[in-house]
N, C-alpha and C positions, 0 to 999 in steps of 0.2 A: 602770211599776215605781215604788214609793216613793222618797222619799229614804234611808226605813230599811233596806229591801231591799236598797239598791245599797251601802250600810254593810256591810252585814251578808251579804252573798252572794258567791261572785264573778263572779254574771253582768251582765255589760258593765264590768265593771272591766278595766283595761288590767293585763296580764300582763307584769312583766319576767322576761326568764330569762337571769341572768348565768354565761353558762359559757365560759372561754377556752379550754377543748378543745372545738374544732367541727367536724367534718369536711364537705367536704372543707378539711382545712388542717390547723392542727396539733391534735398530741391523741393518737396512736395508738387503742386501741380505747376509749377515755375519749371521745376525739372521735366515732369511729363512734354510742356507746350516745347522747351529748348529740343529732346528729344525726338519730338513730330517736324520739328526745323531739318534736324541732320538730317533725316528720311526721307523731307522732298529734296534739300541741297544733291542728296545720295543720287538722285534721279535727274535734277537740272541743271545742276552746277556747271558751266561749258569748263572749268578748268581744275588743278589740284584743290585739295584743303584738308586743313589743318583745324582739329579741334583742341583747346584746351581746357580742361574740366576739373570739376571737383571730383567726380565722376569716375571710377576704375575701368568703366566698360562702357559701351557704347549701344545704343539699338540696332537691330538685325533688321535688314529690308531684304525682301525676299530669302531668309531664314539663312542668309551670311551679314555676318560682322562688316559694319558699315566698313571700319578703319583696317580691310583689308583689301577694299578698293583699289586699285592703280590711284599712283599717287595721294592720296589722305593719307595725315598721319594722326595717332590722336595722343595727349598727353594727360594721361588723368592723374589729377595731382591731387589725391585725397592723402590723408594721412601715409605718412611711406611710401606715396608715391614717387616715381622718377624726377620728380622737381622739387623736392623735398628742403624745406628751408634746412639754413645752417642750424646746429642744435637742434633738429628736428624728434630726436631722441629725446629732448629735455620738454621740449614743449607738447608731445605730445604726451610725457609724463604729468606735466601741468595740468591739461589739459582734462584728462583723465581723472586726476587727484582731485578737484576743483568740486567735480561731482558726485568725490565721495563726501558721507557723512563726518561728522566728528573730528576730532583734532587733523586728520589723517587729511581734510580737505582743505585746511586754512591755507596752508602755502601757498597750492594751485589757485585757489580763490583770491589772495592779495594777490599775487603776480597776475591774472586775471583782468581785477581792479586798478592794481597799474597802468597796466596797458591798453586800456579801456582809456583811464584818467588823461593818457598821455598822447592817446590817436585816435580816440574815437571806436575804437575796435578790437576786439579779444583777440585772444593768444591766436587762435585758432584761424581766426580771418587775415591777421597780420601774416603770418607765417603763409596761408596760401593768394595773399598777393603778391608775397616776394617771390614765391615758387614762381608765379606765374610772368611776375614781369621778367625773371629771367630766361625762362623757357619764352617767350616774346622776343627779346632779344637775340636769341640762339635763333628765332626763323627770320628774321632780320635780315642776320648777319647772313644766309644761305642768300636770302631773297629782297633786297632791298624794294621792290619793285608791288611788292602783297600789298590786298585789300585787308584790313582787319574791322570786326563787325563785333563789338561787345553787346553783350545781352541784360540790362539790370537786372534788378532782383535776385541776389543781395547786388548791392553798388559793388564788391571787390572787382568785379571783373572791368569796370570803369577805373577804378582807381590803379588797376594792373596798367591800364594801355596807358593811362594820363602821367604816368611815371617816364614815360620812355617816348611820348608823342613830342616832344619839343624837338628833343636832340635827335630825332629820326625823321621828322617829316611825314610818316605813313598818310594812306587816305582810311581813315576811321570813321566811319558810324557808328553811331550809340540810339539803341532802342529804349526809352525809358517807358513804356506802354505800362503802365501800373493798375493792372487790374480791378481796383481797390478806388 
């Protein structure tokens, strides 16, 4: 293949596919439809890819683990995960605390409030956009040359690439297909 080919095609270019509803994990049927995505990509994709999720695991097509395909990598950045925001100790204490009852909750619940007041978005969603856009930039920096594909529902995975789409240039599509 050319160098112009490999420009201008997507075969052998590496596939990102940012979606933080992944099932099995979070997402309800957002996560199930992202899920049935990796399964055909698993089967037709002509080149690498890269999942990043909220997600710890991934779906089995033909009763192996997608993300131990030749070339896929996947990064599931749920809580504790490998992309795990700074203070991610603290926030997922927040986090936690926010849902308890009684005195015991109020912290997490301002700090919550805050950050909500402040971005539009709870502890929990700020923390894995930041995982995410930098786990984004870490495939980047390997591959300047990648497709990336975010999924809505929830927005974070848009608001991951849109962090980092200026100063990168990548070719992103965004699916906003909203069920609803």
């Amino acid at each position: 293949m050319s160098p112009r080919d490999a420009r201008g095609t997507a075969a052998g270019r590496r596939l990102v596919l940012m979606a933080h509803a992944m099932a099995p994990g979070p997402g309800g049927p957002e996560g199930h439809v992202n899920a049935r995505l990796v399964e055909a990509l698993a089967g037709h994709w002509p080149g690498p890819v890269t999942v990043i999720s909220g997600g710890l695991d991934l779906p089995a097509v033909s009763g192996a683990r997608v993300d131990h395909l030749p070339g896929w990598r996947h990064y599931g950045l749920g809580e504790g995960g490998e992309g795990e925001a700074p203070g991610g100790r603290a926030l997922r204490w927040l986090s936690a605390s926010r849902k308890g009852g009684g005195v015991a909750g109020v912290p997490g619940r301002v700090a919550n409030r805050m950050c909500f007041w402040a971005t539009g978005r709870g502890l929990k969603a700020n923390g894995w956009i930041g995982a995410a856009s930098r786990t984004l930039a870490r495939e980047l920096a390997r591959d300047a040359s990648l497709l990336v594909y975010s999924r809505a529902l929830p927005w974070g995975s848009i608001a991951a690439c849109a962090r980092l789409k200026r100063a990168h240039g990548f070719p992103w599509a965004v699916n906003f297909n909203d069920p609803l």
